[in-house]
Each structure stands twice: as C-alpha cells, then as structure tokens.
C-alpha positions as CSV (number, residue, x, y, z in Angstrom):
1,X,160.7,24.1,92.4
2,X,162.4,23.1,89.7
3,X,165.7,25.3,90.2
4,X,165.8,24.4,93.3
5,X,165.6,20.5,92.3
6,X,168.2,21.1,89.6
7,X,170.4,23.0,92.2
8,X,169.9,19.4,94.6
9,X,171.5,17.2,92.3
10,X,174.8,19.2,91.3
11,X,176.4,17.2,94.7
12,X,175.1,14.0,93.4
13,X,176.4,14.3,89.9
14,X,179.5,15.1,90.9
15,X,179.8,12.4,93.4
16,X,178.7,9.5,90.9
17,X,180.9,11.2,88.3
18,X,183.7,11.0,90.6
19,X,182.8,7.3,91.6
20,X,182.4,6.3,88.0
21,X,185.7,7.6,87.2
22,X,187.0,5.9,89.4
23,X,185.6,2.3,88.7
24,X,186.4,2.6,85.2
25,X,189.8,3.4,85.9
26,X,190.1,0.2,88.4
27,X,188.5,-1.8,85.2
28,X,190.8,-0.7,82.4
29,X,193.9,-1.2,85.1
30,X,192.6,-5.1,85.4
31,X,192.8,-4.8,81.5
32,X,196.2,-3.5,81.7
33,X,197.1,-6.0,84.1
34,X,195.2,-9.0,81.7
35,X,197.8,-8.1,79.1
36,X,200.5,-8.2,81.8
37,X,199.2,-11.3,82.8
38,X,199.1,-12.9,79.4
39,X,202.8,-12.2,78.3
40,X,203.7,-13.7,81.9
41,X,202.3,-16.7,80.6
42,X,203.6,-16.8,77.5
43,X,207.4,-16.0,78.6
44,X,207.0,-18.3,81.2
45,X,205.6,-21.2,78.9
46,X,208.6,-20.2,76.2
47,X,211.4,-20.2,78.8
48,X,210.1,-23.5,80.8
49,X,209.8,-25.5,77.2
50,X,212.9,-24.3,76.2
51,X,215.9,-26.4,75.8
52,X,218.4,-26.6,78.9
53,X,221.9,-24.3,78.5
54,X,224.8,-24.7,80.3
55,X,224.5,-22.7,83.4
56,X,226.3,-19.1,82.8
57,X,229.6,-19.0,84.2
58,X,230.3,-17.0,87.2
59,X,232.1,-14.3,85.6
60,X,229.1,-13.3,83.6
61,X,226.3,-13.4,87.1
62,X,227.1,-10.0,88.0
63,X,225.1,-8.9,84.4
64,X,222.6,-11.2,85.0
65,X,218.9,-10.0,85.2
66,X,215.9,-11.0,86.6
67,X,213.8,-10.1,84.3
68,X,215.7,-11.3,81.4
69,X,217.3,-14.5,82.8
70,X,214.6,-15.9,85.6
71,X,213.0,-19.2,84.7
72,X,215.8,-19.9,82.3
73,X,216.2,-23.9,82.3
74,X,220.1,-24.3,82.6
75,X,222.1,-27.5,83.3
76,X,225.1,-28.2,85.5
77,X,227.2,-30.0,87.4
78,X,228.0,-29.5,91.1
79,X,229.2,-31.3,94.2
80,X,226.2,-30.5,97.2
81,X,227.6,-29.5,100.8
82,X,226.7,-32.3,103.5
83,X,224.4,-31.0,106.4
84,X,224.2,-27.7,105.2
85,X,220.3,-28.0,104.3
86,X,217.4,-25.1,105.0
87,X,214.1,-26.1,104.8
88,X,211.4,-23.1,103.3
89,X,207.6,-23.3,104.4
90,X,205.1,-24.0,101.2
91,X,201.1,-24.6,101.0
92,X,201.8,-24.6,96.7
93,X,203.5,-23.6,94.0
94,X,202.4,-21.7,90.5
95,X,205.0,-23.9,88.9
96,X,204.9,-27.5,90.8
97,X,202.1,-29.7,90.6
98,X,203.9,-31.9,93.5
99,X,202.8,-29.3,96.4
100,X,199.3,-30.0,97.2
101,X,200.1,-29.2,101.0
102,X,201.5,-27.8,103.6
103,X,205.3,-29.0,103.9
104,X,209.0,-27.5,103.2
105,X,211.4,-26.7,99.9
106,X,214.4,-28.1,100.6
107,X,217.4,-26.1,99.9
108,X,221.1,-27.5,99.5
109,X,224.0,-25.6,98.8
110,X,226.0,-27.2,95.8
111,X,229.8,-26.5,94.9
112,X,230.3,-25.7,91.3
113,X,233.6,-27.4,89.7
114,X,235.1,-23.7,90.1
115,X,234.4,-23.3,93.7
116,X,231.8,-21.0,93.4
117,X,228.4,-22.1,95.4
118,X,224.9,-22.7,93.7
119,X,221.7,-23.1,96.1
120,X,219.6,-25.8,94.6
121,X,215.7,-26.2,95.9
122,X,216.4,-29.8,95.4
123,X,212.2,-30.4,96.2
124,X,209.3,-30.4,98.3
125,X,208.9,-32.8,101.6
126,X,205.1,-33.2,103.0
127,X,204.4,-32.2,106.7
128,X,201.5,-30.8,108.3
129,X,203.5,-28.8,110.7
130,X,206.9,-28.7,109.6
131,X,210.0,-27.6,111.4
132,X,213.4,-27.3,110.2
133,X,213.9,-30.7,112.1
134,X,211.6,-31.9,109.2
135,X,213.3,-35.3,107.8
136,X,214.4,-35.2,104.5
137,X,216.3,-37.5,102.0
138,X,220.5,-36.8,102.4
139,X,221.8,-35.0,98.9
140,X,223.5,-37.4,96.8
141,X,227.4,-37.7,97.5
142,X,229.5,-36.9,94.7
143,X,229.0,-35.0,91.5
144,X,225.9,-34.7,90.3
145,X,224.3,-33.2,86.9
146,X,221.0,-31.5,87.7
147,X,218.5,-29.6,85.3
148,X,216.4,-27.2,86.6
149,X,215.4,-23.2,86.5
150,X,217.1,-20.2,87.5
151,X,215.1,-18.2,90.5
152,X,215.5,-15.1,92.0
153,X,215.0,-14.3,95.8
154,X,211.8,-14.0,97.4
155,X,210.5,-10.8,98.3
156,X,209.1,-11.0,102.1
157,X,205.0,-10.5,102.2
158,X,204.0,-7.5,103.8
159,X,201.7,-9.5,105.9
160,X,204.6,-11.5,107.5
161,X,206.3,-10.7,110.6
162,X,209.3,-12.3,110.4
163,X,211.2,-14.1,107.3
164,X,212.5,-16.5,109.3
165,X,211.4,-18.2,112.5
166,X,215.1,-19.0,114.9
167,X,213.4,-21.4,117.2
168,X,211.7,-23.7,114.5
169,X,214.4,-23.0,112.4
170,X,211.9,-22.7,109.6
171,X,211.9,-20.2,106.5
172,X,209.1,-18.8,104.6
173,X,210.2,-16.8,101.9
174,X,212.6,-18.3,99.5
175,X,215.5,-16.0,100.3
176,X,218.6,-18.2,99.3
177,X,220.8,-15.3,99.9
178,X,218.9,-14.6,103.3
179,X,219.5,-18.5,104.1
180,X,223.2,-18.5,103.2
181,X,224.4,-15.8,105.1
182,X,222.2,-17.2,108.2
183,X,224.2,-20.8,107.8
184,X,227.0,-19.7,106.9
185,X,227.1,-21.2,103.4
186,X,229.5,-18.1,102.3
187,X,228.8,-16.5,99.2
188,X,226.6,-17.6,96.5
189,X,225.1,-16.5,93.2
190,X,222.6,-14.2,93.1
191,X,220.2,-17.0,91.9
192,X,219.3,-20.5,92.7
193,X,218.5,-23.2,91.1
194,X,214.9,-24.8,91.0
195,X,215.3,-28.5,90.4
196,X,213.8,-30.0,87.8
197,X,215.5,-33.6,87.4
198,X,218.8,-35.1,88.5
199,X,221.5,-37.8,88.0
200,X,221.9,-39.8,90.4
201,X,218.6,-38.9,92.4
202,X,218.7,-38.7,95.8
203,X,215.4,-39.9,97.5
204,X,213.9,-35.8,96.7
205,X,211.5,-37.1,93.7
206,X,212.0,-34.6,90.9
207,X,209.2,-32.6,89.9
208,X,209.6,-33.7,86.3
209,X,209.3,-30.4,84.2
210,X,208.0,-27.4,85.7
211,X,205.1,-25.2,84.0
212,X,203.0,-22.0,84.8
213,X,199.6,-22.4,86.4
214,X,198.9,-18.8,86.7
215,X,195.5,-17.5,87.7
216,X,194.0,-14.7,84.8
217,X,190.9,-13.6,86.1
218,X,191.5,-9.8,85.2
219,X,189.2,-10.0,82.5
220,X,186.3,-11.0,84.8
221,X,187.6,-8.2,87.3
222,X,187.3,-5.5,84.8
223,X,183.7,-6.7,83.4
224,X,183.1,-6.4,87.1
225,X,184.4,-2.5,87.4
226,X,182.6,-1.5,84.4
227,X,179.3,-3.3,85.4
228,X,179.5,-1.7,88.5
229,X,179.9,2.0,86.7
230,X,177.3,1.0,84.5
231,X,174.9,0.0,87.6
232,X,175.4,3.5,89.4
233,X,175.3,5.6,86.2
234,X,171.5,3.5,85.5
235,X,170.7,4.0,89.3
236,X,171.5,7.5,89.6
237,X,169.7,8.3,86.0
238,X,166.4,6.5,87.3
239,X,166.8,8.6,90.9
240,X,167.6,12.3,89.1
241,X,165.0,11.4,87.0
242,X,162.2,10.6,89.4
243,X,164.0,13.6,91.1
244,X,163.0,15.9,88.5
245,X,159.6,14.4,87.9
246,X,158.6,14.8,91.9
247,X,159.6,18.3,91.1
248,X,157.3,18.8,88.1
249,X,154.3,17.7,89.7
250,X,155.1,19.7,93.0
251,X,155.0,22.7,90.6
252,X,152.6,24.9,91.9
253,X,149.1,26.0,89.4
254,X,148.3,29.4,88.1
C-alpha cells in the first residue's frame, strides 16, 4: 500500500513543482519589472525638473533617440500653422494632472524659424463625446516661445481597431507622424512637443509643469506570486501527507 501510494503522488509532485516554478518565476519578473519601474520614475522625475535647452537643431534629429532624448524639457520658438489642428482622444494622462476626463489633446503644427515643422500638443479640451469638430481655442498668431517636453509617437493598442476614426475625424493614439501625413502637414520631426507653458497664451491653459504619476504596484504583485507558491507548496504538503498517512493505516496486519 504504501508503494503504491508513493507511486500516486509522482504526477502530483511534478505538477505542483511545475506550477510553483512557474509562480515564482512570474514573482521575481514583477521584481524585475519593480526595478524597471523605479528607474522610470526617477529618469522621468530628473528629466521633467531639469532645466529647459534650446530645442536641438534639425540637423542633429536624425541621431536623436527615444530612449535617451524623450521627456527632455526644451524651449523654442515657432510660428503655428492656422486651421491645421488634430484633435487626439484622452480619459488621462501619467504626466498631466489637467485630464480628469474624457476630452481631446490638441495638436498644432508649428513652423520653426528654419522652415522645418514641430507638432506641438498645445493641451487638453473637456468633452464627453468628442469629435474632431470639438471647439477649441485658435493658436496664437505670430511667433511664439513655448516650453514643453519632447514625445515620441504612440504605439497603437492592440486592443484598438483602428488608429484613427475618418468620419468623427477623431484620433486615439498620439501618432503626430500618423496625423501629419493624414493633413497634409508635410514633414515633421520625429518628435513633438508636449506643452508645458507659452508666451503669449492662447486660450489652451498650460498645464504648468508636467511630472510622473506612475503606478508601482509590482512589489505587491510579486508578494502575491510568491504567496500563491507558498499556498500550493503548504496545500499539497498537508494532502501528500494525509496521503501517506491514509496509506499507513490501510496497511494490512500480520
């Protein structure tokens, strides 16, 4: 009897072992992904405090990096094109605290003083069902000195069927290169530009400076994995155990 209940459990063992592996891998990837998490954080809370350069001149974009320029507060001067805006749908932002609802980024392409073209996210309108007949505030004629951050495109969600909606006329990924090539903007940098302040406003209010509010909950996801392994590791002992003992008792007498 007791062979045979030894010989029962070889399945189970190797299933929990396999399951425990597993949830202890998915808890030390949360850890891994804590520590990501954390120098996010603090490259984004070093780059947003930093003080504002002059935006890098166009010869130079083509070496430009996401990952080493993005969120890089620059400041320049630019001319915005009249009736040229795209409107972007937003329910919040990990940077704004001005987007508490649904509504629409507004995005204006802006002439640079060497013809090149900048798109600026010059801010966020309210609207509970917005369109990109939305009404916003007119871009400020004239030159205009704006501070803000340098973005890269947004990739489109896997759980969205279409970037861009024809008939509404409505975005909802922030794909400024996407945008321009749809209103025929011509070419423009392979960032844009998320405004911070500007002089002279337009009737856009500035978000005043941006900063991360970034979710890190990966440490309470991998307590979570490795609680769960330790749950079926106790479980299983307790059942081979009792397992075992049934057998013992079962044993049959001289």
């Amino acid at each position: 009897m007791m062979a045979r209940a030894k010989r029962g459990l070889f399945v189970p063992v190797v299933m929990t072992l396999a399951a425990g592996i597993v949830l202890v891998a998915l808890g030390t990837w949360q850890l891994e992904r804590k520590a990501w998490k954390e120098d996010l954080i603090e490259t984004l809370n070093r780059r947003l405090t930093a003080e504002p350069v002059a935006l890098p001149p166009p010869e130079r974009w083509a070496a430009l990096r996401q990952e080493q320029n993005e969120f890089t507060r620059v400041r320049l001067r630019a001319e915005y094109l009249p009736g040229k805006d795209a409107v972007v749908w937003a329910t919040g932002s990990a940077l704004r605290d001005d987007v508490k609802s649904p509504g629409v980024f507004v995005f204006t392409p802006a002439r640079l003083a060497s013809g090149e073209v900048v798109a600026i996210n010059r801010g966020f309108v309210a609207n509970p069902k917005p369109t990109g007949a939305t009404p916003r505030p007119a871009p400020a004629p004239g030159t205009v000195e704006i501070i803000g951050i340098m973005r890269w495109p947004e990739p489109k969600g896997w759980e969205l069927t279409a970037a861009f909606d024809r008939g509404a006329q409505l975005w909802f990924v922030r794909d400024h290169r996407a945008i321009a090539e749809e209103n025929g903007w011509g070419p423009v940098a392979p960032f844009y530009i998320e405004r911070e302040a500007q002089q002279p406003p337009d009737g856009l209010p500035p978000p005043g400076a941006l900063k991360p509010n970034v979710p890190n909950n990966h440490l309470q996801y991998a307590l979570t994995w490795y609680g769960l392994a330790l749950v079926l590791v106790t479980v299983f002992g307790f059942w081979a155990w009792s397992r075992v003992q049934e057998a013992r008792t079962e044993r049959p007498g001289p």
